[in-house]
C-alpha positions, 0 to 999 in steps of 0.5 A: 500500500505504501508503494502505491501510495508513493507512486501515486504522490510522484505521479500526482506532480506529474499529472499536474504539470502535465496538466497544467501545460495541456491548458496552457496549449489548449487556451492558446490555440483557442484563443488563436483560433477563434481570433483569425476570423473577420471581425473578431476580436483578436485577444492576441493582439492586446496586454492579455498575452503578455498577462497570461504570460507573466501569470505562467511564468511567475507560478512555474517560478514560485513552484521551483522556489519551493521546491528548492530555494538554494538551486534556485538562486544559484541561477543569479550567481555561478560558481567562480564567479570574482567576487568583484563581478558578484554584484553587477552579475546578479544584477544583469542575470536577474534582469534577464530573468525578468524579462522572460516573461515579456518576450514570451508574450511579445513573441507570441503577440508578434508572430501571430499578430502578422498572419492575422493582419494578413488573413484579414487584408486577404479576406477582404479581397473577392478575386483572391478566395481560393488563396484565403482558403488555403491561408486559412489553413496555414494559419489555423496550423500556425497558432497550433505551432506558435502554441507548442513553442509557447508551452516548450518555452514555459517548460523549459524556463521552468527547467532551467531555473 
C-alpha cells in the first residue's frame, strides 16, 4: 500500500504539470483560433498575452522556489564567479530573468499578430478566395505551432531555473 501510495504522490506532480501545460496549449490555440476570423476580436493582439504570460511564468517560478530555494538562486550567481563581478552579475542575470516573461508574450503577440493582419487584408479581397482558403489553413496550423513553442518555452524556463 505504501508503494502505491508513493507512486501515486510522484505521479500526482506529474499529472499536474502535465496538466497544467495541456491548458496552457489548449487556451492558446483557442484563443488563436477563434481570433483569425473577420471581425473578431483578436485577444492576441492586446496586454492579455503578455498577462497570461507573466501569470505562467511567475507560478512555474514560485513552484521551483519551493521546491528548492538554494538551486534556485544559484541561477543569479555561478560558481567562480570574482567576487568583484558578484554584484553587477546578479544584477544583469536577474534582469534577464525578468524579462522572460515579456518576450514570451511579445513573441507570441508578434508572430501571430502578422498572419492575422494578413488573413484579414486577404479576406477582404473577392478575386483572391481560393488563396484565403488555403491561408486559412496555414494559419489555423500556425497558432497550433506558435502554441507548442509557447508551452516548450514555459517548460523549459521552468527547467532551467
Amino acid at each position: 500500500m505504501f508503494i502505491l501510495f508513493t507512486m501515486f504522490e510522484m505521479n500526482f506532480f506529474v499529472f499536474f504539470f502535465f496538466f497544467f501545460f495541456f491548458l496552457s496549449f489548449s487556451f492558446v490555440v483557442l484563443m488563436n483560433f477563434f481570433s483569425i476570423f473577420p471581425y473578431s476580436y483578436s485577444l492576441v493582439w492586446g496586454f492579455f498575452t503578455v498577462l497570461i504570460a507573466f501569470l505562467s511564468f511567475f507560478y512555474i517560478m514560485l513552484l521551483n522556489m519551493k521546491k528548492n530555494m538554494n538551486i534556485f538562486l544559484a541561477h543569479f550567481l555561478p560558481i567562480g564567479t570574482p567576487p568583484y563581478l558578484w554584484v553587477a552579475l546578479v544584477v544583469i542575470e536577474f534582469v534577464s530573468y525578468s524579462m522572460r516573461p515579456l518576450f514570451l508574450g511579445m513573441r507570441l503577440i508578434i508572430n501571430l499578430s502578422s498572419g492575422h493582419v494578413m488573413l484579414h487584408i486577404m479576406g477582404e479581397s473577392f478575386y483572391t478566395f481560393f488563396f484565403f482558403i488555403i491561408f486559412m489553413f496555414l494559419e489555423i496550423s500556425m497558432c497550433v505551432i506558435q502554441s507548442y513553442v509557447y508551452v516548450l518555452l514555459l517548460f523549459l524556463y521552468g527547467k532551467g531555473m
